[in-house]
N, C-alpha and C positions, 0 to 999 in steps of 0.2 A: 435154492436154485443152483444148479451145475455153469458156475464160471471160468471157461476158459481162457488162452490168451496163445498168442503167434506174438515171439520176441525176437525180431533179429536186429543183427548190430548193423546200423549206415555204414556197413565198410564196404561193399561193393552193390550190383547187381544181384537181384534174387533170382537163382537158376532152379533147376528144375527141382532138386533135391529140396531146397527151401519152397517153392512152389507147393508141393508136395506134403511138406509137414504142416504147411499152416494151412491146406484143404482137409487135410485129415483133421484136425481140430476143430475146424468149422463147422465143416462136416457132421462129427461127434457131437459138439455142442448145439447144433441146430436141429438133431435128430432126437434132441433131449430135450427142445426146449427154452435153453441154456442163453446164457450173454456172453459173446464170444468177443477180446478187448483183445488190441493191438500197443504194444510199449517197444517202444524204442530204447535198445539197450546201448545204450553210447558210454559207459561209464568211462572207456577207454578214451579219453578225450583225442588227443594225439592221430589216433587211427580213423576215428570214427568223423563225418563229414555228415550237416544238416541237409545238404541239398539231396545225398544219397537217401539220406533217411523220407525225403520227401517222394522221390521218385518210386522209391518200393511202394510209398504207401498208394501213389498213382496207379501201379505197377496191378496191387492186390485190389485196389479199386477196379481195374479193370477188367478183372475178372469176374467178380462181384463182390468182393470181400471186404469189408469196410467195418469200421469198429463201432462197437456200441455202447462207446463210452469214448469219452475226448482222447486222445493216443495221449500215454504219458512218457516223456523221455528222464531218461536215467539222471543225466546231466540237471536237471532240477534236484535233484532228488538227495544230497548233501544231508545236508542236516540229517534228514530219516536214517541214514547210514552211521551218523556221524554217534546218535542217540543209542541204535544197535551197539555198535562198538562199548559206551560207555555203560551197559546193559553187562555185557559178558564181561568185561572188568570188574565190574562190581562181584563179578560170580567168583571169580580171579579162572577165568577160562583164555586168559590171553595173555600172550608173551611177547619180548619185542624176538622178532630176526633181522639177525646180519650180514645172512647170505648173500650173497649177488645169484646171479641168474649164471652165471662161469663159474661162480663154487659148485654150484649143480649140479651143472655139465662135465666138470673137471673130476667128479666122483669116478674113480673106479667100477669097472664092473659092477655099477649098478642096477639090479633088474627090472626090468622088464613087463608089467602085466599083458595079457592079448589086447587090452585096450590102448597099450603103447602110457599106462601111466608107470612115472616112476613114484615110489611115495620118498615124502618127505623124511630125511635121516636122523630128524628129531639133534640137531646138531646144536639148534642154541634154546633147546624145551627148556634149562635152567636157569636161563639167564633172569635178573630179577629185575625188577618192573622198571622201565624207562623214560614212560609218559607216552603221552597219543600220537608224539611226531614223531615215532620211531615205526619201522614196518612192522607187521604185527599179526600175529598167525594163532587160531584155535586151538587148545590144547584137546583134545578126540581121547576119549574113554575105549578102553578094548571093548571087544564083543560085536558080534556079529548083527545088521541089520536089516530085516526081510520086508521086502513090500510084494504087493502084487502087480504085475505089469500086466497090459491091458493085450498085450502082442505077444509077449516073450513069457507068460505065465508068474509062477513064484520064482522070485529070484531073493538071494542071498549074498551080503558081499559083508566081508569087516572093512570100515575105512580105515580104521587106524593103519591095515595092514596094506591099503589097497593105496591110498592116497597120501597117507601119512597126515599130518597136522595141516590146515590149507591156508594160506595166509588169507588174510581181509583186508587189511590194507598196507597200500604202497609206500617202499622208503620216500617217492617221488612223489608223495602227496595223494595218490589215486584212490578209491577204493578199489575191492577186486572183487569182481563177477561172481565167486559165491555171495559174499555177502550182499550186493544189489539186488539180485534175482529170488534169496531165500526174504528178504524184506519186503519185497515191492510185492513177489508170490503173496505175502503176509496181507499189503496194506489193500490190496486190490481184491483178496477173497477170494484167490483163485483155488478152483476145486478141480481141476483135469489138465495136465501138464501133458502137451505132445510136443515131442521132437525125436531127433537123429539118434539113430545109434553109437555116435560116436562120444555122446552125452550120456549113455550106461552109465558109464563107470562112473562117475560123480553123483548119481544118485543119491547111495548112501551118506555119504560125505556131507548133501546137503541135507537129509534127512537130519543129519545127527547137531548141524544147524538151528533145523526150525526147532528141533526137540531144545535145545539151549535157548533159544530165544521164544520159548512159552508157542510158537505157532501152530498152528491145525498142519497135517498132512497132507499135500491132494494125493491126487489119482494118478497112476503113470501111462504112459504108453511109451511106448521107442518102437519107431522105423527102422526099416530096412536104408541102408542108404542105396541114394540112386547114383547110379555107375556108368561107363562107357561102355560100347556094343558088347567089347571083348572082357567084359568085367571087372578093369582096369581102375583106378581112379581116377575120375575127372580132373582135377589137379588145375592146371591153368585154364583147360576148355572150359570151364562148369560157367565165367564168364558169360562167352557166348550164348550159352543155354537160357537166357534168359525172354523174355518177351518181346525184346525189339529184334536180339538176336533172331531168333524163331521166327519171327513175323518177315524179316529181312530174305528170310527164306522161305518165303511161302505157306510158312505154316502159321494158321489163325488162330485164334484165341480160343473157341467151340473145339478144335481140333485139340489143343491144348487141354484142355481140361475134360476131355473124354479120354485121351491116354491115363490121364491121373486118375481119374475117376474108375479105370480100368482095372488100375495099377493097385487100389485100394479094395477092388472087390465089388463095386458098386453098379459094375455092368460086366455083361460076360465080354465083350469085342472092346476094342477101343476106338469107339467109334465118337462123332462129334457131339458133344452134349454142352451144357449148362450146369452149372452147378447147383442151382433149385433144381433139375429133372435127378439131380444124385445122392440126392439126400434122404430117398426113401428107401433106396438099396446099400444104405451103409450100417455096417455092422461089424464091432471089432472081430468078431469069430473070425472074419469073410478076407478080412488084412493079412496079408501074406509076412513074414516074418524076415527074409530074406533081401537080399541086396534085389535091386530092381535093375534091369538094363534097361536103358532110353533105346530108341527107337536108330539101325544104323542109318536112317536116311535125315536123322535129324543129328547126325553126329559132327 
């Protein structure tokens, strides 16, 4: 059975961009058949708030989107993490780091990829073993790793070049978002991963994760991200963009989810629909690849 999942973190309002990717998921999964699960990715404790996390799930409810399986939030989910970790030490795939987040930044002329990633400068690969309360990062084999995206076709990236070594977890006690997502992907059986494009580039990176931690592959997709009239980033508007924003303005929910529905390929206009009437016109072929502009009267 094709299981997907919509993960986003309770750090603020879901706006259009996020609207967006977890219809195209549902979407997918419900055109297949599929059990389409909702997780709440809070690993980030500090940033992330339960009431937010509640409110999206309202938010996606009220569109129709609701999960089909109890929502599982990240914040439980310790130990699972905790077991990962002592999984890839035993492999000896894990190192401590030293760095600070100002060692970083304070690099030199460090480049650049189009995805704004810098990789990691492999600055403390040698250091020998420290124990599990030190921060602690993947050691990444060369060679290049290809999947197939479901929007963007065959792609190819090396992580070791792209991303460098990715940490897993925190000096400050946290785990870090590759490893939560490449495990909970694992424990939840998830087989079709949609999101943004601004998640490309880590792909591979967590690809070469599940491959260290014995896990099956899913399936990719990446969006277009959705953008301002003039093609701009949304940046602090994307806020507003959300459901009560929108509705505050005049514009309903039906209305909402026919522009997306539009924006996806699944009607020619964007006109007011439902999300059951959009699910027979969806088809990755028909998904446009490019950035999306939101509508100027909803800006």
């Amino acid at each position: 059975m094709t299981i997907g999942r919509f993960a986003p973190s309770p750090t603020g309002t879901l706006h259009l961009g996020n609207l967006r990717t977890a219809l195209a998921s549902w979407l997918s999964i419900k055109s297949q058949g599929g059990r389409w699960i909702i997780r709440m990715e809070d690993v980030d404790g500090p940033r992330c708030h339960r009431g937010l996390g509640d409110q999206q799930l309202r938010d996606l409810a009220a569109m129709g989107m609701e999960s089909d399986a109890p929502v599982m939030w990240q914040s439980d989910r310790s130990p699972s993490y905790r077991t990962a970790l002592h999984a890839l030490h035993a492999q000896h795939q894990l190192y401590p780091c030293h760095c600070t987040r100002r060692d970083l930044q304070n690099l030199a002329s460090a480049p650049h990829d189009e995805d704004g990633l810098r990789p990691y400068p492999d600055l403390c690969r040698h250091r020998p073993w420290e124990g599990f309360e030190a921060a602690l990062r993947l050691r990444l084999p060369d060679g290049s790793v290809e999947w197939a995206d479901a929007v963007l076709g065959s792609q190819r990236d090396d992580p070791a070049r792209l991303t460098g070594d990715p940490l897993l977890f925190r000096r400050d006690g946290l785990f870090a978002y590759h490893l939560a997502v490449v495990v909970d992907d694992g424990f939840q059986e998830i087989t079709e991963i949609v999101r943004g494009m601004d998640l490309r580039g880590v792909t591979a990176t967590q690809i070469r994760l599940q491959e260290a931690l014995g896990l099956p592959r899913p399936a990719y997709a990446h969006l277009g991200l959705v953008t301002a009239p003039d093609g701009s980033r949304l940046g602090k508007r994307a806020g507003a963009l959300g459901l009560e924003g929108l509705h505050q303005r005049g514009i309903g929910i039906d209305e909402i989810i026919g522009w997306l529905g539009w924006s996806l390929g699944c009607q020619e206009l964007p006109e007011p629909s439902t999300i059951g009437k959009l699910v027979a016109g969806f088809q990755w072929s028909r998904v446009p690849s490019g950035a999306i502009r939101i509508p100027a009267t909803w800006a």
